[in-house]
C-alpha positions as CSV (number, residue, x, y, z in Angstrom):
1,X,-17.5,3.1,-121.3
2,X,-16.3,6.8,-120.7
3,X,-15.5,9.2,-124.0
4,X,-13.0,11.5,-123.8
5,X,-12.3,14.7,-126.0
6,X,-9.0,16.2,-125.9
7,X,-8.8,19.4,-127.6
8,X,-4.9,20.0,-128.4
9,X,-4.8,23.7,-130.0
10,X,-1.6,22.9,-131.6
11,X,0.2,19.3,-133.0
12,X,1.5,18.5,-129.8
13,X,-0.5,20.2,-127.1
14,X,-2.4,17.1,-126.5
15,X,1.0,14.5,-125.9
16,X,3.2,17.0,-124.2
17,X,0.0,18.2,-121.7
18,X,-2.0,14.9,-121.5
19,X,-0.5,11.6,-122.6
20,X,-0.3,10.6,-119.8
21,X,-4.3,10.8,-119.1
22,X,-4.6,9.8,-122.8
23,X,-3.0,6.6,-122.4
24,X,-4.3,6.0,-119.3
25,X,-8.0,6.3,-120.5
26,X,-7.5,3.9,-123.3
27,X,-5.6,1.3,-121.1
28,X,-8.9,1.6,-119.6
29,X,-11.0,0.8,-122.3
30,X,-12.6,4.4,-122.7
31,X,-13.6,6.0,-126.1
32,X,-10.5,8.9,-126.5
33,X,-9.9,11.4,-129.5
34,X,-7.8,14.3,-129.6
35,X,-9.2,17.6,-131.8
36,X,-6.1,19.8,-133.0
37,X,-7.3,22.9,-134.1
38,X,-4.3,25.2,-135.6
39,X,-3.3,22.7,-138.2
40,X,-3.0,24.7,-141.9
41,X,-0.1,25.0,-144.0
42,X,0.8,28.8,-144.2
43,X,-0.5,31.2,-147.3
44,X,1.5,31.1,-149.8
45,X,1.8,34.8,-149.7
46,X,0.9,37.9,-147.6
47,X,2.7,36.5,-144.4
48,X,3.3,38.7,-141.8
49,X,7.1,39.7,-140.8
50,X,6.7,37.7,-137.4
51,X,6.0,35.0,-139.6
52,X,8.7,35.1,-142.0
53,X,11.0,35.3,-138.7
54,X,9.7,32.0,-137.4
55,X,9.8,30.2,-141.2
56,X,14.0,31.3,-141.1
57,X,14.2,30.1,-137.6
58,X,12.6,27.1,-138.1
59,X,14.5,24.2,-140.2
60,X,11.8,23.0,-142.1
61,X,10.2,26.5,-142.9
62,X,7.5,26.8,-144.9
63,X,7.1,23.4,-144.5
64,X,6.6,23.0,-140.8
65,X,3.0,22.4,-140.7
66,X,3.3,19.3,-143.5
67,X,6.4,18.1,-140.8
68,X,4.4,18.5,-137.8
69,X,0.8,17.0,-139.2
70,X,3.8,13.9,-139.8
71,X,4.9,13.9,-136.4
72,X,1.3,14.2,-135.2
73,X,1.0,11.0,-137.0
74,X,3.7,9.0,-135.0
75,X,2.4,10.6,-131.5
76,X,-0.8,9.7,-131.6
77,X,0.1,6.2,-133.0
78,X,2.4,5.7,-130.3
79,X,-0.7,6.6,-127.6
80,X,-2.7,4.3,-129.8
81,X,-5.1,7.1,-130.1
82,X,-7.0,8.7,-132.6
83,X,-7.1,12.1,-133.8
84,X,-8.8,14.7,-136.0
85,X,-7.0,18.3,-137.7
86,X,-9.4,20.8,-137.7
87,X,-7.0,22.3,-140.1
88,X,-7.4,26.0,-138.9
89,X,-4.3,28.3,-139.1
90,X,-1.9,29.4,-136.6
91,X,-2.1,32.6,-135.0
92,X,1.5,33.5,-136.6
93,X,-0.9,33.3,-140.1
94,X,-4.1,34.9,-139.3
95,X,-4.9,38.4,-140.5
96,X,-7.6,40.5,-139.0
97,X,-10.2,42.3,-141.7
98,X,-8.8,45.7,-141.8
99,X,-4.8,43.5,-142.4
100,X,-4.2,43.6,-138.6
101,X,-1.4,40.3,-137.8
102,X,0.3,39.7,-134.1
103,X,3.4,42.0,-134.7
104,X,5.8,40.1,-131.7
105,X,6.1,37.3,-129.5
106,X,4.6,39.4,-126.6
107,X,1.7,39.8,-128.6
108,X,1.4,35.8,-129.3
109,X,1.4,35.1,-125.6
110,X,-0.3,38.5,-124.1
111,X,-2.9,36.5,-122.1
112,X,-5.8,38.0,-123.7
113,X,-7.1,38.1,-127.3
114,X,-7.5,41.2,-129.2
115,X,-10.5,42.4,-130.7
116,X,-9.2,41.9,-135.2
117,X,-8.4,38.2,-134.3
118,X,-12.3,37.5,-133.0
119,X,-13.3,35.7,-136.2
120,X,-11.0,32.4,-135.2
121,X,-13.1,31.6,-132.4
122,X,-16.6,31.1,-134.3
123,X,-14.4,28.9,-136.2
124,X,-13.3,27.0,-133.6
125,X,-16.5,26.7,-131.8
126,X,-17.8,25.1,-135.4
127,X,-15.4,22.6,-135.2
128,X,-16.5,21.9,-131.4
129,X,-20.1,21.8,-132.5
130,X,-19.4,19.1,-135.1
131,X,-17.4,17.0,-132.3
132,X,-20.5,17.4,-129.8
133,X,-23.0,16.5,-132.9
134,X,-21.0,13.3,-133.3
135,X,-21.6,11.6,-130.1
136,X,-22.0,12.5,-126.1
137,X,-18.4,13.3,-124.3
138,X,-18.3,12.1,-120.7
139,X,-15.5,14.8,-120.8
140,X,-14.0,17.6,-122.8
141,X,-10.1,18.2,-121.9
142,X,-9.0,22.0,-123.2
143,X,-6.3,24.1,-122.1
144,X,-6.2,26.3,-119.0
145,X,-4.1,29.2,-120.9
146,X,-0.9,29.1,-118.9
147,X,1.7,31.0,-120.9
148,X,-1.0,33.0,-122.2
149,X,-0.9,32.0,-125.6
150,X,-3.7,33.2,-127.8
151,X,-4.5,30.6,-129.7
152,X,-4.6,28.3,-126.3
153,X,-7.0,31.1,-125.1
154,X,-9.1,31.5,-128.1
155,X,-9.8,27.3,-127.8
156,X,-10.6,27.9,-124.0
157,X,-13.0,30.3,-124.7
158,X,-14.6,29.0,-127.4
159,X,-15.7,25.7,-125.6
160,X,-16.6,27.9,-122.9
161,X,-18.9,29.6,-125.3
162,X,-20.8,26.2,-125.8
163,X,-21.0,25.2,-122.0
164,X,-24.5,25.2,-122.0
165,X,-24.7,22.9,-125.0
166,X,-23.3,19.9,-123.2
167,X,-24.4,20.8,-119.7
168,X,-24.0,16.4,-118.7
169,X,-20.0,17.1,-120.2
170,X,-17.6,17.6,-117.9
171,X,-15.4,20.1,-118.8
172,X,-11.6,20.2,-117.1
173,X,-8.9,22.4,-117.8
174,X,-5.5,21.1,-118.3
175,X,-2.2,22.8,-117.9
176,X,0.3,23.3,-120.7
177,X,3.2,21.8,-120.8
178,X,6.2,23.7,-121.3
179,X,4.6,26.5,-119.8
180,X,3.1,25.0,-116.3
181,X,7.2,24.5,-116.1
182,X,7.9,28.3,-116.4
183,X,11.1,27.3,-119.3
184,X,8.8,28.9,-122.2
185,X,8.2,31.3,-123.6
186,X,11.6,33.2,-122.8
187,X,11.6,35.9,-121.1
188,X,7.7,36.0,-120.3
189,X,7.5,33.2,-117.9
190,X,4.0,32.6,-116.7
191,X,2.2,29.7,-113.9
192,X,-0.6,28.0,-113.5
193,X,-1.5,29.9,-110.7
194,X,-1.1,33.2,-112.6
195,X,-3.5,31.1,-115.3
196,X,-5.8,30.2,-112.2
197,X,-6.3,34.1,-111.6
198,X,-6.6,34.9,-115.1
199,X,-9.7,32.7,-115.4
200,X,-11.3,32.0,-112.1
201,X,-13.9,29.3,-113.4
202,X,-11.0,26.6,-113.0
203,X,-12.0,25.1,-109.9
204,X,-10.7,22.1,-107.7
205,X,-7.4,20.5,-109.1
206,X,-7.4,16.6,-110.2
207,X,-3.8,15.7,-110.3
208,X,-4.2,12.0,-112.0
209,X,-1.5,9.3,-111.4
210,X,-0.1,8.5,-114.9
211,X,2.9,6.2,-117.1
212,X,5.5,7.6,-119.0
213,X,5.5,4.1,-121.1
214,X,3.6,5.8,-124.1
215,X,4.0,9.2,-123.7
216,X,7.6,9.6,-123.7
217,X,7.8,8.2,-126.9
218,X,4.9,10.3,-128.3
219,X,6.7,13.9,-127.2
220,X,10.0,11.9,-128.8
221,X,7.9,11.8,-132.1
222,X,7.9,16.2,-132.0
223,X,11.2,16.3,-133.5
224,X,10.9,19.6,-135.0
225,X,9.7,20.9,-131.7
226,X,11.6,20.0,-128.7
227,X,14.9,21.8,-129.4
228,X,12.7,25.7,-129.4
229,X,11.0,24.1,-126.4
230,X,13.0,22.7,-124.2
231,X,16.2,24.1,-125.2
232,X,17.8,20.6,-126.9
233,X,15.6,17.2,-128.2
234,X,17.9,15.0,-125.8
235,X,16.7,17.0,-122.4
236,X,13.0,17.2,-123.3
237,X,11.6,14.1,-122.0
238,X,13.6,14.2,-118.7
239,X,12.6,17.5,-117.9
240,X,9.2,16.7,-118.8
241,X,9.5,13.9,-116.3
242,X,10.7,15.4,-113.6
243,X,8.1,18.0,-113.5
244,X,5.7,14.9,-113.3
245,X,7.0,13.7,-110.7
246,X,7.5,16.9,-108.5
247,X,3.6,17.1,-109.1
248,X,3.0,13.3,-108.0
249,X,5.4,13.7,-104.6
250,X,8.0,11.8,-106.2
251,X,5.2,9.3,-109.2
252,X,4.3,10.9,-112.5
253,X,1.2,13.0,-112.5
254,X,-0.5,15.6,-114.5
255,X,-2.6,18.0,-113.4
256,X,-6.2,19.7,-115.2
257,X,-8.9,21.8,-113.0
258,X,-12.8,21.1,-113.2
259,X,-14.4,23.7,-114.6
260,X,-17.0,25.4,-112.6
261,X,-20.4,25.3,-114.5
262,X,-21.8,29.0,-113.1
């Protein structure tokens, strides 16, 4: 029997990117948890402007994290899967030492990391450690960092960090989903080949053959998310689907990249 880590850096990563695979793999009878990483409630105070923006844009505010860790619940349930929250905080929430925040949205998805926000990764590659202690992974699934969001970026770098800890893990690189779609993030439009530049260590493609029987329930489940996503809850799922199926000639696929181990 196979094991499978999927490591989702936010509550939905993991269903929107890989359902497919996820449900697939346990159809199969393999061992499959999913690792969210940017789980937290907010501070109760101190948040940054960029933040405040996103807690008035967003219906259930402050709140969004307690809604989300809810949805999380009904998406994973409907994959049949099991999860852990690693219960670190968002990127919108994270202050460097000196009070340095991400100031914009072109800051949240500039492709690279800066320098104040490098304390998030040793905390992330704890939480990795802690999933490699518990057991051997035949395979790790993290994101490939298209859309260039940092926190996707801080997570792929952080199990990259640890590739020599599990050197009989096979590492592969999935694609995000909106963003492999170029629809988000408005107006800074990125693609996986863009992402395959950016970090050349993805290798060959493995474009796997998957159902939409469980996961388009489970990316129904993200309620508070599909509207700022895919611009209204009722196109989500179709769109979603039809980018499957333009990357399975016509059947829906997803596609992750072996990592290269040099």
């Amino acid at each position: 029997m196979a094991s499978r880590l999927y490591v989702s850096p936010h509550l939905d990563d993991a269903a929107l990117s890989c359902g497919g695979r996820i449900s697939r793999d346990i159809a199969n009878g393999d061992d499959v948890l999913v690792l969210n990483i940017f789980t937290a409630d907010p501070p109760e105070e101190g948040l940054s402007p960029l933040a405040e923006h996103y807690h008035k844009e967003w219906s259930n505010g402050a709140a969004s994290y307690q809604v989300r860790r809810q949805e999380e619940v009904a998406a994973m349930g409907t994959l049949r899967c099991q999860y852990i929250n690693a219960g670190l905080l968002d990127a919108i929430y994270r202050r460097g030492d000196g009070g340095e925040f991400y100031m914009s949205n072109l800051e949240l998805f500039a492709k690279s990391t800066p320098e104040w926000d490098g304390n998030v990764k040793e905390l992330i590659r704890k939480a990795l450690q802690r999933m490699f202690q518990s057991r051997h992974w035949t395979t790790v699934y993290a994101p490939l960092g298209v859309g260039g969001n940092v926190d996707h970026i801080q997570v792929r770098d952080a199990l990259v960090s640890l590739r020599n800890d599990i050197p009989n893990t096979e590492i592969m690189l999935y694609e995000e989903i909106p963003y492999a779609m170029q629809s988000y993030p408005w107006p800074e439009y990125d693609s996986t080949q863009e992402a395959l530049k950016r970090f050349p260590r993805a290798g060959e493609p493995d474009v796997a053959s998957i159902s939409f029987d469980y996961k388009a329930p489970a990316i129904g489940a993200y309620t508070s998310q599909l509207e700022g996503l895919f611009g209204s809850m009722g196109t989500a799922i179709e769109k979603v689907e039809a980018y499957a199926k333009k990357l399975g000639n016509g059947s829906p696929a997803e596609r992750a990249f072996y990592m290269t181990k040099n």
